[in-house]
N, C-alpha and C positions, 0 to 999 in steps of 0.2 A: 069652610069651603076654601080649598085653597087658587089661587088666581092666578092663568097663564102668567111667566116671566113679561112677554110680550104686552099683555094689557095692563101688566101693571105697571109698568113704565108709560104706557101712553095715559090711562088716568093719572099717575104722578107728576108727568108731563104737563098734562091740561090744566091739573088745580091752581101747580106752580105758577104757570103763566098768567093765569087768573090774577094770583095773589101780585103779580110781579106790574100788571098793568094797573091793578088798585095802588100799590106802593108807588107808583112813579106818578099817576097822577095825584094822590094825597102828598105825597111830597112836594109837590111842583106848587098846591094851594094854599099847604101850610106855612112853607118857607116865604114865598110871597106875602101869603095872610099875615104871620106874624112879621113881614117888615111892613109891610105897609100899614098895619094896623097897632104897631108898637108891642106885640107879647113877646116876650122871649122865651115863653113854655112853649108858644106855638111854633116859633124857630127850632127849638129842640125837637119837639113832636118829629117836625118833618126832617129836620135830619137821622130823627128814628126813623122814619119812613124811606129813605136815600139808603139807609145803612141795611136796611128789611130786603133792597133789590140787588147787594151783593148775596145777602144769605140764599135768596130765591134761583139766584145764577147757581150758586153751591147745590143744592137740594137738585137741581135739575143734572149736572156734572152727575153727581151720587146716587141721583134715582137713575141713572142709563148705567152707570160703570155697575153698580151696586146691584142690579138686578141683571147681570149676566151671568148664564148656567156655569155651575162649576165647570174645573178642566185641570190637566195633569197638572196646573203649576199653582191651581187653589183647589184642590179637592172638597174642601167646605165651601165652596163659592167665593162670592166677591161683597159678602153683604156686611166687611167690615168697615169699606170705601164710605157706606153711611155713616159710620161709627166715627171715622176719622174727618168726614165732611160736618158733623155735627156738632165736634170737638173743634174745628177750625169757628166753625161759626158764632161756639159760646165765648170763643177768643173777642172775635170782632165785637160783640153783643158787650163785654165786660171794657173794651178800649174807648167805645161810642158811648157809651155811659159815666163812663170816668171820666171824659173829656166832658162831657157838657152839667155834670157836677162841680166839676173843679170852674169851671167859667161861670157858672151861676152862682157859688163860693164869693167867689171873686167881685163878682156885682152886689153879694150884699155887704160884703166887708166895705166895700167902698162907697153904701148908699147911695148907689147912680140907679136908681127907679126911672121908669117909662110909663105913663097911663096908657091902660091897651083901648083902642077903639069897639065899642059894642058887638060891631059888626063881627069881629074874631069869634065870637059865640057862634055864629052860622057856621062856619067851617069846622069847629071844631064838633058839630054834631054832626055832619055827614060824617065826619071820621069817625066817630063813635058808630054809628047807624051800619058804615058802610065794612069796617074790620070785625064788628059784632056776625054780622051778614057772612063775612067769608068764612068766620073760626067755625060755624053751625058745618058749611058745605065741605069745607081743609079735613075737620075732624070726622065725618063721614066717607071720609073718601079714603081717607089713612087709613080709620081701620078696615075697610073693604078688604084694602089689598096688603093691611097687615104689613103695613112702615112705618115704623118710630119716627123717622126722619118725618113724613108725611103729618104724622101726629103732631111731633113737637112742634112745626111750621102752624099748624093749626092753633096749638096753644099762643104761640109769637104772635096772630092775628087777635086772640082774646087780651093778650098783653096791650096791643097795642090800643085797643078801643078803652082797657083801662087806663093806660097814660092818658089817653084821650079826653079821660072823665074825669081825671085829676088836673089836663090844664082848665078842663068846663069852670073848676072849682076854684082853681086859682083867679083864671077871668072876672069869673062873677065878685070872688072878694076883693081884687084892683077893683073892678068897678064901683063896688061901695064905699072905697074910699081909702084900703088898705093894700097900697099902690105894691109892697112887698111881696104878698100873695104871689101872684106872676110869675115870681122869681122863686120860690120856696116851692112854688107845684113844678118848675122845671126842675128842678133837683129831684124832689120825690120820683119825676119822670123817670131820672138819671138813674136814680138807686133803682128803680124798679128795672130795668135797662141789665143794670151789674149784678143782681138779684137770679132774674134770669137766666144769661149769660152763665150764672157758677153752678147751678141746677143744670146748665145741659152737658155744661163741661165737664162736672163729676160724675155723672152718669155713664157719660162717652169712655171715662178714665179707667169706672169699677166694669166695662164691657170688653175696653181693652187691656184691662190685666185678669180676665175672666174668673170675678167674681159672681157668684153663685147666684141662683134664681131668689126670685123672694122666698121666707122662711110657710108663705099660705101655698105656695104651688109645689115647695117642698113635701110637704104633707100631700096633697095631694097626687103628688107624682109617688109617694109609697104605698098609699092606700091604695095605688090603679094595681101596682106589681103586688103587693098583700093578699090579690083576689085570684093571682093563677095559680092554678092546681101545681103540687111539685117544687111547690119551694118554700122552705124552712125557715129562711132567714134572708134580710140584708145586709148587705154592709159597703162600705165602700163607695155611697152613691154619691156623685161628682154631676155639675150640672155649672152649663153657662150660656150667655148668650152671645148671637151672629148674630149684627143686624135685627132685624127682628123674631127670629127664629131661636128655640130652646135645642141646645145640644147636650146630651144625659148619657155620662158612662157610669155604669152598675153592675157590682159583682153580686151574683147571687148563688145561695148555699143549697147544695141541693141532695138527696139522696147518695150516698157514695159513692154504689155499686152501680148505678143505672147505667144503661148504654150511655155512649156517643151520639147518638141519634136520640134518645131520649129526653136528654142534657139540651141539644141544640132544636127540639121543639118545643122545647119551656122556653130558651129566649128568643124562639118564636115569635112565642105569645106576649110575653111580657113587650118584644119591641112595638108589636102591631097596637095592645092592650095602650099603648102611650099614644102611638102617633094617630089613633084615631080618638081618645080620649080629651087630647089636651091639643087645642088647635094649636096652637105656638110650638108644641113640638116638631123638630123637623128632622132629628136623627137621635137615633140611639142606641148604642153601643154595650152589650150585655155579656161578662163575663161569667161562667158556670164556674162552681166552684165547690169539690166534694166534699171540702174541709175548710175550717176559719185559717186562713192565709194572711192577715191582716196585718196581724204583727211580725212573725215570720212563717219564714216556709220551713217546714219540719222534714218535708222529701225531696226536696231541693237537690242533694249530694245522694242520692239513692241511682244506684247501674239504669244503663238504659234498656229498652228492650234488644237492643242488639246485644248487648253485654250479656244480657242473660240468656238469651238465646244460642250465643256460644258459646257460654263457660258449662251451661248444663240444659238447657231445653233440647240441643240441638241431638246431644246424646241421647238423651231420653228416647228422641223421636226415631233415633237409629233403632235402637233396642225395642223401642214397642210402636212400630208403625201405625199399631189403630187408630194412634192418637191425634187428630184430625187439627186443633189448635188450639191456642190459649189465651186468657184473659187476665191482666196485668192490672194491680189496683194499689194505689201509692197514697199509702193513710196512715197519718200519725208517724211519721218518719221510718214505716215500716214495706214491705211489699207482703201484697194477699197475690196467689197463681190459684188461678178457677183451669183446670187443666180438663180440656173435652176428648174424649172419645167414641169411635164408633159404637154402632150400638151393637158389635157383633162381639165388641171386646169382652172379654173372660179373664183376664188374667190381673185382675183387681189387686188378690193380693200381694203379689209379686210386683207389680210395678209399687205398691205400699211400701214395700221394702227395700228398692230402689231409690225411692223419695228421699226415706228415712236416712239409709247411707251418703247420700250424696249430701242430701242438707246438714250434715251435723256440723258442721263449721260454718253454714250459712247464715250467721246472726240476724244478718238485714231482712232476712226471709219471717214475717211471724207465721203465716198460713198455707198451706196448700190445697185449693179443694179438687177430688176428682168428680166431673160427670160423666153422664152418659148419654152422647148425643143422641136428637132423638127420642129422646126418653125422659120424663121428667121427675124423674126418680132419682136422688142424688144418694149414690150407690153407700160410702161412705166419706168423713173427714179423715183426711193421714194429717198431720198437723207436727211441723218442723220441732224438734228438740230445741229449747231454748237453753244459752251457757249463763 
């Protein structure tokens, strides 16, 4: 079900701030907690947690810009602003981690240990309790409204309740006696921190150089088009993602001869066949195609219909007025004329022999057919001399 623009900025709105008022008061306990209580895991924690209410200001920037309707100057919308908000943020994520690795580094090379006070155990499990709590509500609410940004913010909360659980652990082993600990679970922190951080920021990277959907939604996305009537083949199918949305260009092979109209009710189907099938779908783009093009085009340099229509239809149409109109078919680097007439026309074989003279030096030409409008009786084939 897809979710007005409008609400879904005000629930991305809401969760953010949620997230943004737990971060600032967890920060504000931890950084205290671990000074007054001697942890330097729980100092790191809550400098993750400081570092959580820049990303949370970003996501909110990205969730308004990013969910505004396309328009002549982004006709795909705006929903790369997430892409590039999420890419800034896995920046931040990998600089706060590397810093508070390198300074806990640093403390054990030089054995300057702290014993932390017990009491740091209480704080460090409302953290756990309280970022456990919001990843459950961040991760329902993303995919509601079907936001990566909104998700991955959600996962950043189950990150945090795991550092969280990693200082529990360090805590408890300073406290037993193995004063190191402390310091070894804020590193783990750290890495876990930089860890993150390179996960969101490659993702943001293969989004913005529009690399392709996963290889399981791939399959999927063939087997929807494999089910419409009128088409022989695929090829060419090209897929990536907006934001959170799948954007799918696909050529597909169809009948030769079929109308116009025929051709463009197959990618009808096949468009509607996606965007109701695959909720992540949000556009797609279907090329018809009467012949394998993929390598080259074979009719590419072949006259156009104006061309042919002056050098010899035009004639034609002088000399036998019946002839109502014609149908132009560009296969195999060759041209097929389906040439219609009224149904009153009579003079089959003579215009046969008309054909025949005119096209002898027509190489480009393999076919001609006459019909008879009206009439579904295809009177006969005159068929161009080939040199």
């Amino acid at each position: 079900m897809t979710v007005a623009t409008s609400d879904r900025y005000k629930q991305a709105k809401k969760v953010t701030l949620v997230g943004a008022l737990k971060n600032a008061l967890l920060g504000i306990i931890k950084v205290l907690g671990g000074y007054w209580f001697h942890s330097h895991a729980l100092v790191a924690d809550g400098i993750h947690s400081f570092a959580d209410l820049i990303t949370d200001g970003m996501v909110l920037i990205a969730s308004k810009y990013g969910s505004v309707d396309a328009d002549d100057s982004h006709p795909y919308g705006h929903q790369r602003i997430e892409t590039a908000a999420t890419f800034l943020l896995s920046l931040l994520l990998i600089l706060a981690g590397a810093g508070i690795a390198w300074d806990s580094v640093q403390e054990l090379l030089k054995h300057s240990y702290t014993m932390p006070n017990e009491l740091a155990l209480f704080i460090v499990l409302i953290s756990i309790l309280g970022n456990e709590a919001l990843f459950h509500y961040t991760l329902r609410i993303g995919k509601n409204i079907g936001s990566r940004l909104i998700t991955a913010n959600a996962w950043h909360h189950r990150s945090d309740a795991a550092s969280s659980l990693v200082v529990f652990i360090g805590l408890i082993g300073s406290l037993m006696g193995y004063a190191y600990f402390d310091t070894v679970a804020a590193i783990v922190v750290a890495l876990m921190i930089v860890k993150m951080g390179w996960d969101y920021g490659w993702n943001s990277i293969k989004e913005l150089i529009d690399t392709a959907v996963e290889p399981e939604l791939i399959e999927k996305i063939e087997s929807i088009i494999n089910t419409i009537d009128g088409i022989e083949r695929i090829h060419q199918l090209r897929s990536r993602y907006m934001g959170g949305d799948v954007l799918i260009d696909v050529h597909i092979l169809v009948a030769p001869k079929i109308s116009v109209s025929e051709g463009h009710y197959i990618s009808q189907q096949v468009q509607q066949a996606l965007v109701n099938g695959i909720e992540s779908v949000k556009d797609v783009i279907v090329h018809v195609d009467p012949e394998d093009d993929e390598i080259f085009c074979p009719s590419l340099d072949l006259p156009s219909r104006k061309r042919i229509k002056r050098e010899f239809l035009m004639d034609m149409s002088q000399c036998f007025p019946e002839v109502s109109f014609f149908n132009l078919h560009y296969l195999e680097g060759s041209l097929y004329i389906d040439v219609f007439c009224k149904q009153s026309f009579t003079r089959w074989e003579e215009l046969n022999s008309y054909i025949q003279d005119k096209l002898a030096s027509k190489t480009l030409v393999r076919t001609i057919r006459l019909f008879c409008l009206e009439s579904e009786i295809n009177n006969f084939i005159a068929v161009a001399p080939s040199n």
